[in-house]
C-alpha positions as CSV (number, residue, x, y, z in Angstrom):
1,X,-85.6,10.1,88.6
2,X,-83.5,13.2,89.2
3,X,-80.0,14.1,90.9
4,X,-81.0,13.5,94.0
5,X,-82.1,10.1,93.8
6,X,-78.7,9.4,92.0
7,X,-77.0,10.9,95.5
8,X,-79.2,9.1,97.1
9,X,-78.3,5.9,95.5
10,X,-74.3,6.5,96.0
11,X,-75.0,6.9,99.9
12,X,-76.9,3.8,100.1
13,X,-74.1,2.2,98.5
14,X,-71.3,3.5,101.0
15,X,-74.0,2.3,103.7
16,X,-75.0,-0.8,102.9
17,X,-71.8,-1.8,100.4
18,X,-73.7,-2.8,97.3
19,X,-72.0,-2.8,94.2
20,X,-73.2,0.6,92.2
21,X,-72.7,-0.8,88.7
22,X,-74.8,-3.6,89.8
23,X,-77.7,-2.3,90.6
24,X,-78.0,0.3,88.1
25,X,-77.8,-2.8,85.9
26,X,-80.7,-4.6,88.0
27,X,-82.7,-1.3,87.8
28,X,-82.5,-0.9,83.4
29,X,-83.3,-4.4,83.3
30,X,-86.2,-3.6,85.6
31,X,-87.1,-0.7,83.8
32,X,-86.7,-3.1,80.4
33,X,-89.9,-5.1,81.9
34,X,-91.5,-2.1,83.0
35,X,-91.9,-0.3,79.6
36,X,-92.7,-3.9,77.5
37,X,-95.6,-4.5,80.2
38,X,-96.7,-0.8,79.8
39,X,-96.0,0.0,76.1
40,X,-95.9,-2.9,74.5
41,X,-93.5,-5.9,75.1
42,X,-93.6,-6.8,71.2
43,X,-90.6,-4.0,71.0
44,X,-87.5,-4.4,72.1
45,X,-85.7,-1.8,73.9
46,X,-82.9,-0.7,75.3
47,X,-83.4,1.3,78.7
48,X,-80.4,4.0,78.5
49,X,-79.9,6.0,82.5
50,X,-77.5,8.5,82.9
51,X,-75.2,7.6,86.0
52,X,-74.7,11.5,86.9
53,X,-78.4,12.9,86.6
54,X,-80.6,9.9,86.6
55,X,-82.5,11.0,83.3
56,X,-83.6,7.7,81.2
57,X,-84.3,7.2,78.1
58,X,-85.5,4.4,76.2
59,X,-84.5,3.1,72.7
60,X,-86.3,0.6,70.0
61,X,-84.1,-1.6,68.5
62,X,-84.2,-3.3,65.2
63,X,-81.8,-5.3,63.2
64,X,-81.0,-4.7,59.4
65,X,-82.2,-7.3,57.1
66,X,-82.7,-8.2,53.5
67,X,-86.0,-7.1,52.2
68,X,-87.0,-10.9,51.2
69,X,-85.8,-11.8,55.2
70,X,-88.2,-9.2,56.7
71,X,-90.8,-10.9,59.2
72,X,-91.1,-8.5,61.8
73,X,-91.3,-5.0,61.7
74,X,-91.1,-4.2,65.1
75,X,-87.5,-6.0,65.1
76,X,-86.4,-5.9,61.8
77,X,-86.0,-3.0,59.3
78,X,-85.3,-3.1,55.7
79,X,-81.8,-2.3,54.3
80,X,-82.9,0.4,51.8
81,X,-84.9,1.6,54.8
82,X,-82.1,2.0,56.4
83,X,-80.1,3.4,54.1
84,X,-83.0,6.4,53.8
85,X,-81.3,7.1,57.9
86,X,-77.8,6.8,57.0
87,X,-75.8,4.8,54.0
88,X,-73.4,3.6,56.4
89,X,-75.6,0.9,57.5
90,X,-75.3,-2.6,56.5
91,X,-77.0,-5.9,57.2
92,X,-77.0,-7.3,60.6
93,X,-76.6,-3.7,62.1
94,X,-79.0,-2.8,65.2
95,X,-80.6,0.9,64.4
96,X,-81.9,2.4,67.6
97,X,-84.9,5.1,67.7
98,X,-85.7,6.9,71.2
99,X,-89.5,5.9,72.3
100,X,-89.4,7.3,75.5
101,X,-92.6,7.8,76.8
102,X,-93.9,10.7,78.2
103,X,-95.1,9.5,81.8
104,X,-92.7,6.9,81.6
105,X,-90.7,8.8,84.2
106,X,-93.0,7.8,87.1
107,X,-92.8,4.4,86.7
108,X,-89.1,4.3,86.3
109,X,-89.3,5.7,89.6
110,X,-91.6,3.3,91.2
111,X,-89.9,0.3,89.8
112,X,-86.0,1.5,90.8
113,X,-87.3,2.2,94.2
114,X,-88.5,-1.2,94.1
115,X,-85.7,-2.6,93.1
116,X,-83.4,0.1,96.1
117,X,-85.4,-1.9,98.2
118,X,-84.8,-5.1,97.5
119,X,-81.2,-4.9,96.9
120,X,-80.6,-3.4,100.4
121,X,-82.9,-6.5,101.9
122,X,-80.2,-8.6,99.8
123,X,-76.8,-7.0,100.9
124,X,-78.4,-7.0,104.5
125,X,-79.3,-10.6,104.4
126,X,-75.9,-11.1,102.6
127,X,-74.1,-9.2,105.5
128,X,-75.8,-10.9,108.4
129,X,-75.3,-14.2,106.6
130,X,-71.0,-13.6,106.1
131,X,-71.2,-12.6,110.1
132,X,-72.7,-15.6,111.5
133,X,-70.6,-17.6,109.1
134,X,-67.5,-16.3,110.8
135,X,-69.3,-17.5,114.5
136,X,-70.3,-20.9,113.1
137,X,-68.6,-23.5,115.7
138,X,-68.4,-19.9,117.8
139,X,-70.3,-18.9,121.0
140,X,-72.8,-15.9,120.8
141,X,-75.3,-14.5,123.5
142,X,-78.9,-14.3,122.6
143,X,-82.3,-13.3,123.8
144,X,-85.1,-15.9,124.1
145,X,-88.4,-14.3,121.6
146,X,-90.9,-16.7,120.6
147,X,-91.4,-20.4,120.5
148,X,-93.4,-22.4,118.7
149,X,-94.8,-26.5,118.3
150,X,-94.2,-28.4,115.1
151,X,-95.2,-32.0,115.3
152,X,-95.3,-31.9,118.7
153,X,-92.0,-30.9,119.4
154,X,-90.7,-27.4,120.7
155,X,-88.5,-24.9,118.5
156,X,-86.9,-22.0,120.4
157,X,-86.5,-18.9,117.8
158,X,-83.5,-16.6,119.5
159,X,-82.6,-12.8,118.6
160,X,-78.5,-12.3,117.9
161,X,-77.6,-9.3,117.1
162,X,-79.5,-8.6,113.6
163,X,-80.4,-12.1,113.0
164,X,-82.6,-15.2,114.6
165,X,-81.7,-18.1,115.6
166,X,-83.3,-21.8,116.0
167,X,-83.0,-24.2,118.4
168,X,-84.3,-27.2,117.4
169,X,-85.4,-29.7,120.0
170,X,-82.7,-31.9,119.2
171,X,-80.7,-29.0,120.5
172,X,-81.9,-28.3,123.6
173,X,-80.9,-29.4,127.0
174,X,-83.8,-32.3,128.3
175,X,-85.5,-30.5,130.9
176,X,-83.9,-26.7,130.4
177,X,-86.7,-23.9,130.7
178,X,-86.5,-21.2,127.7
179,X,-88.6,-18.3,129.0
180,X,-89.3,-15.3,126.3
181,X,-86.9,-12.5,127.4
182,X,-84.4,-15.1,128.8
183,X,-80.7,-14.4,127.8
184,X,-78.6,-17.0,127.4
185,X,-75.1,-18.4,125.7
186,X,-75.6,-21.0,122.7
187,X,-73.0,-22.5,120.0
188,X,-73.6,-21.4,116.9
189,X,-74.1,-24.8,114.6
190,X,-74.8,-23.8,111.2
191,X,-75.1,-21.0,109.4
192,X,-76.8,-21.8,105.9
193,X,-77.9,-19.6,103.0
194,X,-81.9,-18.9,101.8
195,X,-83.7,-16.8,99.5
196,X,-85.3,-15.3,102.9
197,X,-83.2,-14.3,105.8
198,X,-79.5,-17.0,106.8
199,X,-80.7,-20.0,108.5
200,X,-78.6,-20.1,111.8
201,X,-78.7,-23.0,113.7
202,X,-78.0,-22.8,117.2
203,X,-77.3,-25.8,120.2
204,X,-77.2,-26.1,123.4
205,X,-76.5,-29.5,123.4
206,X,-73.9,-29.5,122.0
207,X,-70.3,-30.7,123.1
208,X,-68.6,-27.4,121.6
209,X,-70.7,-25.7,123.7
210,X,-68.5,-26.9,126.6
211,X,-65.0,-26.4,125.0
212,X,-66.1,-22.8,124.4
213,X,-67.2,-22.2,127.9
214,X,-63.9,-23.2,129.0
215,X,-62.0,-20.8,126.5
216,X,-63.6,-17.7,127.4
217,X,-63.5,-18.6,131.1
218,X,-59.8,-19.9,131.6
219,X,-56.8,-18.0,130.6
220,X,-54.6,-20.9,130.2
221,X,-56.7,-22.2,127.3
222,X,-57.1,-18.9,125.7
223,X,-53.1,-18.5,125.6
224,X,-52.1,-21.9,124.4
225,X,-51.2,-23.4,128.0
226,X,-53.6,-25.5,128.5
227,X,-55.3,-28.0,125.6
228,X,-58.8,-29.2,125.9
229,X,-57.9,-32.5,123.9
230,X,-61.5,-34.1,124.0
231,X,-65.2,-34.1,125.4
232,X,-68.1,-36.4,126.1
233,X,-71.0,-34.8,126.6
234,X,-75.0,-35.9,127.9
235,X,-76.4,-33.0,127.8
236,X,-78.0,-32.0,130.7
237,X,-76.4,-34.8,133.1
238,X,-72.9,-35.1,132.9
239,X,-69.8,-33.6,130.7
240,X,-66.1,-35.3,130.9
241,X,-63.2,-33.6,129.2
242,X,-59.6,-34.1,129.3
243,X,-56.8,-31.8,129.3
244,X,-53.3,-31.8,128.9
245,X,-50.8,-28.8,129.8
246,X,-47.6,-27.9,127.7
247,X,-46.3,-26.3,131.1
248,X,-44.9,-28.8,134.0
249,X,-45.4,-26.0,136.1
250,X,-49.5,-25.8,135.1
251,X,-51.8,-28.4,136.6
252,X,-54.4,-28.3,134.0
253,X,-57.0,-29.6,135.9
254,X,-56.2,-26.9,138.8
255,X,-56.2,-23.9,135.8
256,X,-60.0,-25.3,134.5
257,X,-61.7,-25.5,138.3
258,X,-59.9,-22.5,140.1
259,X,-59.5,-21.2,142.8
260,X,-62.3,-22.8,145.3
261,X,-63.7,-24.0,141.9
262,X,-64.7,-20.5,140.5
263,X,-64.1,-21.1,137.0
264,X,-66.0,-24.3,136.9
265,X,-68.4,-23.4,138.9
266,X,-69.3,-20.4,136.4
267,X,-69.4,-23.3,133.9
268,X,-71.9,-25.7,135.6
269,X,-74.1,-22.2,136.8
270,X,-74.6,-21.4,132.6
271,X,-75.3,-25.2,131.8
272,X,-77.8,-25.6,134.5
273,X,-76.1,-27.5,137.0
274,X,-74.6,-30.1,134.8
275,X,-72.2,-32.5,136.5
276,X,-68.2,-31.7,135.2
277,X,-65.9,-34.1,135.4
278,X,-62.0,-33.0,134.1
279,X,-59.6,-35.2,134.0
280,X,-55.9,-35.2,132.8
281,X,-55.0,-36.8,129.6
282,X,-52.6,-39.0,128.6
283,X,-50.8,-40.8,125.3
284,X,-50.7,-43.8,127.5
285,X,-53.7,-45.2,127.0
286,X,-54.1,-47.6,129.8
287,X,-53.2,-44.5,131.7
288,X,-55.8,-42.3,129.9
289,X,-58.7,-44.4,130.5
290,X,-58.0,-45.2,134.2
291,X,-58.3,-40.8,134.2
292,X,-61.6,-41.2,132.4
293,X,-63.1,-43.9,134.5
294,X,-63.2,-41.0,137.7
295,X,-64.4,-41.0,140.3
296,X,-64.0,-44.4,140.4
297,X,-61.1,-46.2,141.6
298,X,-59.5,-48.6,139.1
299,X,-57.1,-51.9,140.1
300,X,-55.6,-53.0,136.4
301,X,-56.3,-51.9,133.0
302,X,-55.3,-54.4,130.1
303,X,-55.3,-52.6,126.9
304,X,-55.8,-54.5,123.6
305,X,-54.3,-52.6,121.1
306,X,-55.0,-54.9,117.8
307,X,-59.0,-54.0,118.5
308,X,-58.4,-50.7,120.6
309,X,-60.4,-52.3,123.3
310,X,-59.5,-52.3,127.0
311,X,-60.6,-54.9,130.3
312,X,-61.1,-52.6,133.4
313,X,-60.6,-54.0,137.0
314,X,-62.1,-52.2,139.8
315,X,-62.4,-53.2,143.2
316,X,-66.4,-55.2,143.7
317,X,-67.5,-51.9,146.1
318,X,-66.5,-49.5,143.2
319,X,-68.1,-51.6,140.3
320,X,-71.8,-49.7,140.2
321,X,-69.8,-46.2,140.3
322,X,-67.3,-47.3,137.2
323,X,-70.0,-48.0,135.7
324,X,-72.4,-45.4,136.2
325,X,-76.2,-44.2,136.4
326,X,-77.6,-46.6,133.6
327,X,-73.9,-46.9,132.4
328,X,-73.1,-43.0,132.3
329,X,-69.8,-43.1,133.2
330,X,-68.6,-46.2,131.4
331,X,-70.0,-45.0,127.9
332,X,-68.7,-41.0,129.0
333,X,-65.3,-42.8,129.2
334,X,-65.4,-45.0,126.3
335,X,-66.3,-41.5,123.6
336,X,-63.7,-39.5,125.8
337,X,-60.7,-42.3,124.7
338,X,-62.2,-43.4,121.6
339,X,-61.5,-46.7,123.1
340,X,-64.2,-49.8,124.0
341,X,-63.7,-50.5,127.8
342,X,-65.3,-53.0,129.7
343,X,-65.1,-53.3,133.4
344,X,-65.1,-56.3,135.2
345,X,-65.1,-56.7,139.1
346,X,-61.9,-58.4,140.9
347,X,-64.2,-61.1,142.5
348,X,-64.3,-62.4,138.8
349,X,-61.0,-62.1,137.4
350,X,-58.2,-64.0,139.0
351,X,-54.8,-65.2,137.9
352,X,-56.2,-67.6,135.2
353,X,-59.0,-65.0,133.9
354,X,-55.7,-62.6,133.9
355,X,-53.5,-64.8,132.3
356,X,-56.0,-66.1,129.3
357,X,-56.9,-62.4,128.7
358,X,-53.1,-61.7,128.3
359,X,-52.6,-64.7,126.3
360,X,-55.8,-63.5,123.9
361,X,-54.2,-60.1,123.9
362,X,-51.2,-61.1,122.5
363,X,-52.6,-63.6,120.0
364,X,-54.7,-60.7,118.2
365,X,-51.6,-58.5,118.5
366,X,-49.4,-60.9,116.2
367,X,-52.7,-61.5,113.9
368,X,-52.5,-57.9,113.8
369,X,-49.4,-57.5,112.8
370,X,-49.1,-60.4,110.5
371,X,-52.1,-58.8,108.8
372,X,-50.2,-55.8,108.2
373,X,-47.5,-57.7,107.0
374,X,-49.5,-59.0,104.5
375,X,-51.5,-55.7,103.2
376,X,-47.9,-54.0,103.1
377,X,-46.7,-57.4,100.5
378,X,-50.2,-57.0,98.3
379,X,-49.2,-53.1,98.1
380,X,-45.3,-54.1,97.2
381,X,-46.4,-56.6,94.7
382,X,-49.2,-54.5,93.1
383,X,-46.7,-51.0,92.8
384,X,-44.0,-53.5,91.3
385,X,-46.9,-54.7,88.7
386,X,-47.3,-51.1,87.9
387,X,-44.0,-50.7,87.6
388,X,-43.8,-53.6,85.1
389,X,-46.7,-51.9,83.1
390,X,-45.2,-48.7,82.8
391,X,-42.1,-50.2,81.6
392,X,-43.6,-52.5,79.1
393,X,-45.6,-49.5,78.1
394,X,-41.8,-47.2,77.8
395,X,-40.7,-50.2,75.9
396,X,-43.3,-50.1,73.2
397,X,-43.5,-46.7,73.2
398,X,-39.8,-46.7,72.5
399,X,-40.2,-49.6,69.3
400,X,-43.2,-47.7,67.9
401,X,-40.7,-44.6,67.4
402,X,-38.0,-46.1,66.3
403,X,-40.3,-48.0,63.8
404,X,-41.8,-44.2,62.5
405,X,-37.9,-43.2,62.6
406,X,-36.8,-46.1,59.8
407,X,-39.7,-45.5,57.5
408,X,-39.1,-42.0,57.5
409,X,-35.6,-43.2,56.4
410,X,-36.9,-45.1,53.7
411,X,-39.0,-43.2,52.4
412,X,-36.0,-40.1,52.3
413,X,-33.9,-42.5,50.2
């Protein structure tokens, strides 16, 4: 340990931004370990290093007791002992006598380069860790290195940047090839802490995976204009999202395909030929979920607000595409609205189907509201009650003073 390890250490901690004091402290208490395992651990020690020059010394410690309290010489030391070193001391003072061994030099340098070591694999794991916390829910660009089989399914390890990702089969796109050396764009799920390197969890299944693709590639989202409001995803098959423009003068369906369907296009290229559907949002529900039935065609929708469920009438010849591929499109719409929908054909509903489904509509709608009636009269009566208590309470309160108040008045005369 010399002056140029100490300059050493002061660059590495510019470089790599670990706290100085710190590790100086992790190295004596290193160094603490070292000597007891080398010199004897019944002693104990204090490890003294010099900030500036690095030179260390090392100290036995021993309290001051009472001659009939001595038990252990290595720890303790008699008072009139003591005394013999200086009179100044007294009981329960801590004398310290410089042991340093002579070769203990090169193991204090073995054990703080250790100890360099392992910090900087710290403050770089810590480092990488806070910089893929700031891209969790983020998009990042990695490269394809290894995968590997566990219980027979497929986990896809990916370089970014400094650290490794993992794809978990859960995570992947059914059906999507990852080829080592393959570059690709993935959201970035998780981001936890270990003893070992982050744990960063990356998807490609993932709905956010969609909303992202669409920031970076339109302009209007990136500057506010244009909202992505919501997305249902199946990976792989088919994606519907709904947007909404602050800006009459912005068709936000127009701003997400582009011009000849560039943008979109760019979108569906990256996801591997996923299916897109965008469609333009609305408050109005019945409005909103006739949007996220497309491409079908849709005659009537009667919304049911009491159960936030909706009856769908299409047209007979457009029944099979409302509904969808093993009922894609129907259950697509139904996450994209947060609403149940179910679609019935025209050939089935007529003017007395129509007219009993209103009727039942507005049945559940007064049930609805007389419920709430009644929930808003339990909360009146149960906030008066604690009103009651807390006055009751005030009131007693008040009588238990007053009472203290006369005796102290009796008792003064």
């Amino acid at each position: 340990m010399n002056t140029e390890f100490m300059q050493a250490l002061d660059e590495l901690v510019r470089d790599r931004g670990i706290d100085k004091d710190v590790l100086l402290e992790t190295i004596e208490q290193a160094l603490t370990s070292a000597y007891k395992k080398n010199f004897g651990s019944a002693q104990n020690v204090r490890i003294d290093m010099n900030r500036e020059t690095g030179d260390i010394k090392v100290y036995s410690q021993r309290v001051v007791v009472d001659e009939s309290d001595l038990y252990d010489n290595f720890l303790e030391i008699e008072l009139s002992e003591a005394r013999e070193i200086n009179q100044s001391y007294e009981l329960g003072d801590i004398i310290e006598h410089e042991v340093t061994p002579r070769d203990f030099g090169r193991i204090a340098a073995q054990t703080a380069k250790q100890i360099v070591v392992q910090k900087i694999r710290e403050a770089e794991r810590e480092m990488t860790y806070n910089e893929f916390l700031e891209k969790q829910d983020e998009l990042v660009t990695g490269e394809i290195s290894r995968t590997s089989s566990r219980d027979g399914k497929q986990i896809v390890f990916v370089q970014i940047g400094k650290g490794e990702g993992v794809l978990l089969q859960s995570e992947q796109i059914r059906g999507e090839d990852y080829r080592i050396g393959s570059n690709m764009k993935f959201y970035v799920l998780e981001v936890n802490r270990t003893n070992k390197n982050p744990q960063i969890l990356l998807s490609r299944s993932n709905a956010g995976l969609v909303k992202r693709l669409f920031e970076m590639e339109v302009p209007e989202i990136q500057e506010g204009i244009v909202h992505i409001k919501s997305i249902s995803r199946e990976a792989g098959s088919r994606t519907k999202m709904a947007v909404k423009s602050i800006d009459d003068k912005i068709d936000p369906i127009g701003a997400c395909v582009g011009t000849q369907g560039a943008r979109v296009r760019n979108i569906v290229d990256e996801l591997g030929d996923e299916k897109i559907d965008i469609v333009k949002y609305s408050d109005d529900p019945s409005t909103f979920i006739e949007a996220a039935l497309s491409p079908s065609k849709v005659t009537k929708v009667f919304v049911d607000e009491a159960n936030k469920s909706a009856i769908v009438i299409v047209p007979d010849y457009q029944l099979s595409l409302a509904i969808g591929k093993e009922g894609q499109n129907a259950r697509l719409a139904a996450r994209l609205t947060n609403w149940k929908i179910d679609i019935k054909p025209e050939s089935e509903f007529g003017p007395e189907e129509e007219a009993a489904l209103l009727e039942e509509i507005e049945n559940n709608q007064i049930a609805a509201e007389e419920e709430a009636k009644r929930l808003a009269k339990e909360a009146e009566l149960k906030a008066e009650e604690v009103n009651d208590d807390q006055v009751e309470a005030k009131e007693a309160n008040d009588t238990s003073e007053l009472e203290v108040q006369e005796a102290k008045e009796e008792i003064e005369e």
